[in-house]
N, C-alpha and C positions, 0 to 999 in steps of 0.2 A: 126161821128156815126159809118161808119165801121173802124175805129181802138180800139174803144169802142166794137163793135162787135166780132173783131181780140182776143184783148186782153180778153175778158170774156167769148168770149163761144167757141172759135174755140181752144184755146192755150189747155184749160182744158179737152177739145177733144182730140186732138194730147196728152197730159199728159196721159190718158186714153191709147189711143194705145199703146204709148211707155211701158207705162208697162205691157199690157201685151203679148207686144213682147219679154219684157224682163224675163216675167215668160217661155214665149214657148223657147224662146233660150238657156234660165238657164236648162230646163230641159235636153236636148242635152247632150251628154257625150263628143263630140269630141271637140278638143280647140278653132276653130277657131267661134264655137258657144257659149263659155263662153265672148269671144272679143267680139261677136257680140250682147250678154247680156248687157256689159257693155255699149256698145256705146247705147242702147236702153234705160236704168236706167239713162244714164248723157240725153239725148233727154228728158226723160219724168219727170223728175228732173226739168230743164230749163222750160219749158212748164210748169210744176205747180208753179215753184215757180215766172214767172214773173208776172200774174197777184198780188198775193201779193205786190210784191215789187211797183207793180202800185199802189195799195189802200194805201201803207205806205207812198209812194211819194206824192200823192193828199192830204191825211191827214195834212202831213207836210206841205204846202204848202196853206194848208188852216187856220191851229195852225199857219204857221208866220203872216197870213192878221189880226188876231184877237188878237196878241201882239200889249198894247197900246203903242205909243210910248215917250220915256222918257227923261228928260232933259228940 
């Protein structure tokens, strides 16, 4: 239950910060806060997109249990 917690409501959390650390960093003029945009953008990237890849994985996994099988 808490990885289920982790992965659904904390990740899309942290997703949430990351960008908009990555809007307050982007806005900055000086280099080392365009770098620090991007490390922000790939953080909240990861963060949203691993629940997804959660729901695609358990999907799959459920479509192979309900392949009848043949032969």
């Amino acid at each position: 239950m808490a990885a289920l917690r982790f992965v659904f409501i904390t990740l899309p959390c942290l997703a949430v910060v990351g960008f908009t650390c990555f809007a307050a960093f982007r806005a900055r003029k000086h280099e080392i806060f365009k770098v620090s945009a991007h490390t922000c953008l790939y953080f909240g990237l990861t963060c949203a997109l691993v629940p997804v890849g959660a729901v695609v994985w358990i999907s799959s996994l459920r479509a192979r249990d309900r392949v009848p099988p043949t032969g």
